[in-house]
N, C-alpha and C positions, 0 to 999 in steps of 0.2 A: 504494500500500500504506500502512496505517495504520501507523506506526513505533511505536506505542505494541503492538502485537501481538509484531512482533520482538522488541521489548525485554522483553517479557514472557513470551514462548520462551525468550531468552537467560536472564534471571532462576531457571530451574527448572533450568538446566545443573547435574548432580552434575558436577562438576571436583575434586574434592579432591588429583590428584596430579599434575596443571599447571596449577590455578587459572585457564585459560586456557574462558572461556566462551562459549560459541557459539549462537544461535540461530538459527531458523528459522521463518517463516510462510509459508503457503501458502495463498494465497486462491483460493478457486474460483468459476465463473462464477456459484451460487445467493446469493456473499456470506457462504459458508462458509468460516472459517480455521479451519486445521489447522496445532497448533503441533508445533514440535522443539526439541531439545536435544543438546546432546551428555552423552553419558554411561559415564566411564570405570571401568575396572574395574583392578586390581591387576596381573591379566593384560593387559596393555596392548594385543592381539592381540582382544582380546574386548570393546574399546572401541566405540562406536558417535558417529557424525558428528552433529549438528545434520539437516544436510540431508538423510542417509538415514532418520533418525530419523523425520521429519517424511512424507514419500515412504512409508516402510514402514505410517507410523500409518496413513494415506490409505485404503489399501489393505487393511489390513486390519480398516477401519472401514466397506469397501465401498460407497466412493466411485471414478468414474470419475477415472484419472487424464487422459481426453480433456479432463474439464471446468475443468483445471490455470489459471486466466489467468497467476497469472505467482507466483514464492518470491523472496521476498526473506531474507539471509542476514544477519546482524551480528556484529560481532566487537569487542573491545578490540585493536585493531590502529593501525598508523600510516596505509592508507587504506584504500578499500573491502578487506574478507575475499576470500581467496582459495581457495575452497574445495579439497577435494584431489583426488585423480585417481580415487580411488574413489568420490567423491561427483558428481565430474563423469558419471563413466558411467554412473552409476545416474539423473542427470538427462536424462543425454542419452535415456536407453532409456522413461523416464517420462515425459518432460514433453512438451506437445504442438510443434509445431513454429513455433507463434505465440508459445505462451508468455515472459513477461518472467523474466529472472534479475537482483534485482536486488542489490549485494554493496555492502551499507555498514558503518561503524564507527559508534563511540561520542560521533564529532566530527559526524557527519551526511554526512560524503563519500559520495557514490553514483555506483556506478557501473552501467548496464545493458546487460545483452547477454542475449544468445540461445543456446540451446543449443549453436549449430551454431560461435557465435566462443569459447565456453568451452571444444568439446572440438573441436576443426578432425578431420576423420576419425576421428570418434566411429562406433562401429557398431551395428545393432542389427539382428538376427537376424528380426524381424518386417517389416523393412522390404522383405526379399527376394522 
């Protein structure tokens, strides 16, 4: 993943009331990135992740999310981003099963794993 794209996901984050910025890239197998951000609202409930951000654009820019290779995440944290449990199952339910997840910061630490080590008994209702 080009880290210049995360950073530039990350860069659009509305944060104004935890200043806490978060981005997201998603590269697809034509070489297409689709960015995210996070983006907070007053009602804090009505907040939206970087990673679902990005996931939701995807899709509703009608793109295949089969054609997923892999989302790289970033954060201003102390190591790779740790995405959250609501964002984890919305990756698990989207992303292919090859697909890369990879979760770095501002220092360039990275770490990568797979859907299946981010949510261990993640479920999804198509699989059935």
């Amino acid at each position: 993943m080009d880290f210049k794209a995360v950073k530039l996901a990350q860069s659009r984050a509305y944060a104004p009331y935890s200043n806490f910025k978060v981005g997201a890239a998603i590269l697809m197998k034509d070489g297409t990135i689709v960015h995210g951000c996070n983006v907070e609202n007053a009602s804090y409930g009505l907040s939206n992740c970087a990673e679902r951000s990005a996931l939701f654009s995807l899709v509703s820019q009608g793109l295949n999310p089969k054609d997923i290779v892999s989302i790289t995440v970033i954060g201003d944290t102390d190591g790779p981003i740790s995405p959250c449990g609501a964002c984890r199952q919305v990756m698990y339910e989207l992303l292919p099963k090859d697909a890369k997840v990879i979760l770095t910061n501002q220092k360039g630490d990275v770490l990568e794993m797979t859907k299946d080590s981010l949510l261990p008994y993640g479920f999804d209702l198509k699989e059935r």
